[in-house]
N, C-alpha and C positions, 0 to 999 in steps of 0.2 A: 584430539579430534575437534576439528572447526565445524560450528552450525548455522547456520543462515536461518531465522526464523521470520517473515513478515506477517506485518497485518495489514488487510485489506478489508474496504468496505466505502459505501458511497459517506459524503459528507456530513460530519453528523455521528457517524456509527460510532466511534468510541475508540478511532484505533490509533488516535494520539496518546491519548488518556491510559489506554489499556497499553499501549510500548510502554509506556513510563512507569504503570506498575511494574509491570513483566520487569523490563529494568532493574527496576527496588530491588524486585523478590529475588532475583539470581543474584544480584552483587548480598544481599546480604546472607546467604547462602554460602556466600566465598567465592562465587565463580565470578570470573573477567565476562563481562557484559556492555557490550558497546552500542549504544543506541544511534540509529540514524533514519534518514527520512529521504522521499521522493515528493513534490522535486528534491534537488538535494542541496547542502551550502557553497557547492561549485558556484563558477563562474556561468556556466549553463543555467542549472537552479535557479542560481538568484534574478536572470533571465524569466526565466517560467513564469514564478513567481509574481514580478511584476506586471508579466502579462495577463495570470490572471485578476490581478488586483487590479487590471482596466489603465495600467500606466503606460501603456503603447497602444499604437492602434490597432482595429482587427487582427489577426494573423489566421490565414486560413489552416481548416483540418492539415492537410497532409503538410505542412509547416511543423504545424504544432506536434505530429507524429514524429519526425526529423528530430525537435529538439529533444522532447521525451525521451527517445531512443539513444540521442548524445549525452544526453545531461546520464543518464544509466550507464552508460558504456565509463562515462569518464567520472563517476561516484565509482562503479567497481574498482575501476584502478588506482583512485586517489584515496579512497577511503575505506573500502570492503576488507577486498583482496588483502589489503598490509592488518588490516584487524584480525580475522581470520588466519593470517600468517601467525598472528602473536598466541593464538589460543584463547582467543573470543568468543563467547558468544555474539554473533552481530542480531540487536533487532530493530528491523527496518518496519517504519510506517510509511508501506505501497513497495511497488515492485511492479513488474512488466504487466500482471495482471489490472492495471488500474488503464496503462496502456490501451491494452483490450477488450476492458468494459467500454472506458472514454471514449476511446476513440475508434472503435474498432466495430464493425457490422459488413457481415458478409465479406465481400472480397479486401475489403479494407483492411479485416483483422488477418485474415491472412497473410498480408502484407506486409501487419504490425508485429506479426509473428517471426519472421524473415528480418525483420529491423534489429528483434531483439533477439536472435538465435544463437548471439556471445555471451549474453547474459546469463550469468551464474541462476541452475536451478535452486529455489530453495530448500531447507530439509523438511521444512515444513510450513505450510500456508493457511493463516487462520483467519477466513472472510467470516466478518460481522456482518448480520444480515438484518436490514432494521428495514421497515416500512418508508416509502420518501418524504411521506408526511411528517412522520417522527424527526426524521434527519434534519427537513425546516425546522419545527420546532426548538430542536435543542438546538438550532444556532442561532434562532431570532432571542434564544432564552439566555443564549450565553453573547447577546450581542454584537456578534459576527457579522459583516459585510456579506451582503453577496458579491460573489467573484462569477468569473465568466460561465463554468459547469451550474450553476447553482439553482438554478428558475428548476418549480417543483416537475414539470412534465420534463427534461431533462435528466431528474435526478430519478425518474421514475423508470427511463429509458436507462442508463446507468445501473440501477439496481437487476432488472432482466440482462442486462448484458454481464453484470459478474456470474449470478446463475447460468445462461448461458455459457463462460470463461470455464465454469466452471467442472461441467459436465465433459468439456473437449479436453479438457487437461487432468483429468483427475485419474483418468486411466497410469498416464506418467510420472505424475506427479502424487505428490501429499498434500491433499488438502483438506481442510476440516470446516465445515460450514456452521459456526453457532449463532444462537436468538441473542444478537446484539441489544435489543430490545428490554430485555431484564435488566435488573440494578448491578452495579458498579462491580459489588465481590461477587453478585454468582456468576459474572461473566468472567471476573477474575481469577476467580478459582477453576470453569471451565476449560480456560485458557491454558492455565498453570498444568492439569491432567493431561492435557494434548501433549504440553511442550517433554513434559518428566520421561513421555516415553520415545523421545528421541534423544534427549543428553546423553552424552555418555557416563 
């Protein structure tokens, strides 16, 4: 049985750090555990990327929706899809949800909704949920650039819109909301109890 697991949360929350545990823990476990990320190391991705790190110029919302939506479409089938074929676990840091916090409000997201409706559900979705102030912090602390989403009343607008994300999908979806905000292992351990009751 193949599982799709991501983690979501604004910039900051933890959910690089916490894939790369999760990671550890399954391979060393024995299980096939393949880590990946949004944007992603496509040809798209490395796109995004750029643009958010300020190396092109402006690019308006509904652009930036477009690629998001390609660069996902074309990770599923370059990278997911064939992982999940081998008997992987796939853990992905972000997924359509990040989509729809970013970029998405009112009829927007429903649109962003519509962009992504090929996109493989997850089995399960675990948003970090930290303060936006904390999220600056820990990246002024870990020396981090800001990039285009980054400015704190943004990230503050961001954080409302995955609770919001998250209320509209949760009916359909798995998703598990934890206090990104605690240290390192209790979030890790958190994490880990979420994920144990969907493996097979």
């Amino acid at each position: 049985m193949s599982v799709l697991l991501v983690l979501e949360g604004i910039d900051g929350a933890g959910t690089t750090t916490q894939a790369a545990r999760l990671v550890a823990t399954l391979r060393a476990e024995g299980r096939a555990a393949h880590p990946t990320r949004e944007p992603s190391d496509g040809p798209i991705g490395r796109l995004l990327r750029e643009i958010l790190a300020g190396r092109h110029q402006p690019v308006d919302a509904t652009t930036m929706s477009l690629l998001f939506a390609a660069d996902r479409a074309d990770h599923v089938q370059r990278e997911v899809v064939p992982a999940l074929a081998r008997g992987a676990v796939v853990v992905s840091d972000r997924w359509y949800h990040s989509s729809l916090a970013y970029q998405g409000a009112g009829e927007d997201r429903a649109w962003i909704r519509t962009l992504n409706a090929r996109a493989r559900r997850p089995d399960l979705t675990l948003l970090l949920d930290i303060p936006a102030e904390l999220g600056a912090a820990r990246r002024a602390a870990a020396g981090r650039p800001d990039e285009l989403y980054d400015r704190l009343e943004m990230q503050r607008r961001v954080a409302a819109g995955y609770r919001e994300v998250v209320a509209e999908l949760a009916p359909a979806e798995r998703i598990a909301v934890l206090d990104g905000s605690r240290d390192l292992d209790a979030v890790a351990a958190d994490i880990l109890a979420h994920v144990r009751a969907v493996l097979p």
